[in-house]
N, C-alpha and C positions, 0 to 999 in steps of 0.2 A: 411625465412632467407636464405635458399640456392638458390630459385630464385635469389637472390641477388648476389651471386655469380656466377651465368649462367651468367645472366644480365653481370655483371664486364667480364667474361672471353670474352664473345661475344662481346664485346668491344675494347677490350685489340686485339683481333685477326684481327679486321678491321681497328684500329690503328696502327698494325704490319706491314697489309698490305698498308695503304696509305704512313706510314713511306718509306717502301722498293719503292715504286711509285717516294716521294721525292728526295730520293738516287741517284736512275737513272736519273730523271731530270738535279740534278747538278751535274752529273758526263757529263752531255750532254750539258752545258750550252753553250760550243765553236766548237759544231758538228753541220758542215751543213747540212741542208733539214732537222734536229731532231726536231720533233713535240711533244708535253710534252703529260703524261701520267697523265689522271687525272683519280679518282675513286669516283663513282656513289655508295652511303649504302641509304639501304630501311631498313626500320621497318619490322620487322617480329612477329605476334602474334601468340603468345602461345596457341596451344589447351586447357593446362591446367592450373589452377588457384593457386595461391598465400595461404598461409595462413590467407590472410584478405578477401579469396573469389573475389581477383580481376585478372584478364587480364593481364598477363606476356607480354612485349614487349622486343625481340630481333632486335639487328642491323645485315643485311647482310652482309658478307664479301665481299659483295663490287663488282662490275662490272667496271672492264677498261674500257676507251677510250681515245681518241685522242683530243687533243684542236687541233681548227679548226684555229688559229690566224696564219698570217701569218709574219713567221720572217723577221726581218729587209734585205735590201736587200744591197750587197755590188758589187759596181765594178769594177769589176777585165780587161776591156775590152779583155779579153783572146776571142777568137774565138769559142774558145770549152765550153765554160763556158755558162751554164743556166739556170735561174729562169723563175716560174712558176707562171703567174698573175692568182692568181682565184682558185677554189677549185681543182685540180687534180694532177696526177703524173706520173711521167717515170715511164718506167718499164725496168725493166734489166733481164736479163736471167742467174740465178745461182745456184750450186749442188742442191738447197733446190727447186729449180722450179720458177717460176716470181714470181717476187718481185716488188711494187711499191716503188717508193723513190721522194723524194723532192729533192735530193744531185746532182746536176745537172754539178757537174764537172767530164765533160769525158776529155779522149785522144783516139788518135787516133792512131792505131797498125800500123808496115809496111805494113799491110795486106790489109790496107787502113779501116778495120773495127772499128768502133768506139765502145768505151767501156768505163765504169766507173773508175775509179782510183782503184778500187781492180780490174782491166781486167774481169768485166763479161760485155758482149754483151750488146748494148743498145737497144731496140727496137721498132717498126714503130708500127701501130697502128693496124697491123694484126698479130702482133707476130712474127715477122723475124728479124733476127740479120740486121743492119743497114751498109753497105756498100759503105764509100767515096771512092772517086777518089785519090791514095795517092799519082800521079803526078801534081793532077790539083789545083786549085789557095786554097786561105782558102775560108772555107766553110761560106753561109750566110744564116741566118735562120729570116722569116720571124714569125710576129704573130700567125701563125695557125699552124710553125711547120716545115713547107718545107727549104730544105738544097737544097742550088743552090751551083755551084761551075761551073765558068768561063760562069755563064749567061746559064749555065743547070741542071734543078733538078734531084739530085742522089738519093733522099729520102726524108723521114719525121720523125720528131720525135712523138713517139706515145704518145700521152697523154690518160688516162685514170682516171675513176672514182671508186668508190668501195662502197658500204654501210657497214663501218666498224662497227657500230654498231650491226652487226650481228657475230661479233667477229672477232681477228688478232691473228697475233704472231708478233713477232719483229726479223728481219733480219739485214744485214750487208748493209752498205751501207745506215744507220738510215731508213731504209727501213719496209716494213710492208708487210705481206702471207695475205690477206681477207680471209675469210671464205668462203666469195661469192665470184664467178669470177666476174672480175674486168672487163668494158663497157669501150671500147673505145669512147672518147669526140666526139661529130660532132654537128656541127654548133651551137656550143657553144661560143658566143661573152663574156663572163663573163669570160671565160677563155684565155689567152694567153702565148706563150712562149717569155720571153725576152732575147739577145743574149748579152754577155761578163757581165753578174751577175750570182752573186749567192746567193742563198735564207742562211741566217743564223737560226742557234736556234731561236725556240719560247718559249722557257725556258725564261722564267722570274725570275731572281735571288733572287730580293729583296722579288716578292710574296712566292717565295718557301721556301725561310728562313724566312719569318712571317710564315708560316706554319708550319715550323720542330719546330720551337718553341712552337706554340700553340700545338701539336701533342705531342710534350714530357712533355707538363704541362696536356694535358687532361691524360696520362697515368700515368703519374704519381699519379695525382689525384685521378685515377679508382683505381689504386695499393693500395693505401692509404685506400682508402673506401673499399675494399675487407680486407685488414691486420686487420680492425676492425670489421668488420661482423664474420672475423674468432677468431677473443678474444672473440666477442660476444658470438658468436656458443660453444664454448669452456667455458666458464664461466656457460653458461646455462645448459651443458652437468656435468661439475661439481655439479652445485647446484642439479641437479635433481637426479644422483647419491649418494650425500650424505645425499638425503633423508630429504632433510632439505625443 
């Protein structure tokens, strides 16, 4: 009978956590380059056995990651503005250390230095802050990345890769820290930079809200089933008390 409540609690906390996953998805539904947060639960068995002599199975709390879908694309013909065909991402230079991002809308400082719209650094594919010409024409950026201005290349923008699966954090900027250092792309045709778009959420609304829903009927559910294992426990605890 109390396995059954492990069971129920162990439940209840990976449904805690997918709920808080949902959360942030739809608070991110109109944020560029924001990639949704999905969560991964395994089975987990019990060393020790039930009162029927059988095999207790818990659920994991669960392992993040990242859907790989890539959001809808708008644009914006802006010069500075860009999406990102195919698996990879910018990287920006900020207090936390490189960050990669989907969020592809920079400007450009008097400094001539180009930068994200919260002002951190954009940068090439060695790690260096990105430096235009801030007298010379607008800047035009080919497939692979290369910033020409007035028919001469100033730079490139760095695209890189990351096996996130090996674990993130979540930064500003819809941005992601790897665990692993992140591999600069090279001759990567699956991959390209495209100039005056920009990538939107991959948040899907309508599947997130078929979720929160199924998510607050399984919990509520498990709640249900727990309030009665514990009258159970409790009636049982009576009768054996009164000797009867």
């Amino acid at each position: 009978m109390q396995s059954g409540l492990y069971v129920g609690i162990s439940s209840q906390i990976a449904l805690e956590r997918r709920l808080n996953t949902i959360a942030d998805n739809m608070a991110n539904m109109n944020t560029a380059g924001y990639r949704a947060t999905e969560v991964k639960f395994d089975e987990v068995m019990s060393h020790t056995r039930n009162e029927l002599n059988a095999k207790v199975a818990f659920v994991s709390q669960g392992n993040d990651y990242l859907s790989t879908r890539n959001g809808q694309l708008q644009n914006t013909e802006s010069a500075l503005d860009f999406a990102i065909k195919g698996d990879a991402w910018f990287a920006i230079e900020t207090p936390a250390g490189q960050v990669l991002t989907r969020d592809g809308r920079f400007t450009m400082l008097e400094t001539g230095q180009l930068v994200s719209l919260k002002g951190y650094p954009v940068l090439d594919a060695g790690g260096a802050p990105i430096q235009l010409n801030r007298n010379g024409g607008p800047p035009t950026v080919g497939a692979d990345g290369r910033i020409m201005q007035d028919g001469v290349p100033v730079g490139t923008l760095g695209l890189f890769t990351a096996d996130l699966t090996k674990g993130f954090l979540r930064a500003d900027n819809s941005g992601v820290i790897p665990t692993e250092n992140p591999q600069p792309v090279v001759d990567n045709f699956n991959v390209a930079v495209m100039q005056g778009y920009v990538e939107g959420s991959n948040v899907n609304g309508i599947s997130e809200m078929t979720q929160l829903i199924q998510v607050n009927r399984a919990f509520e559910g498990i709640s249900s089933l727990m309030r009665d294992t514990e009258a159970s426990f409790d009636e049982a605890i009576k009768t054996l008390g009164s000797g009867r």
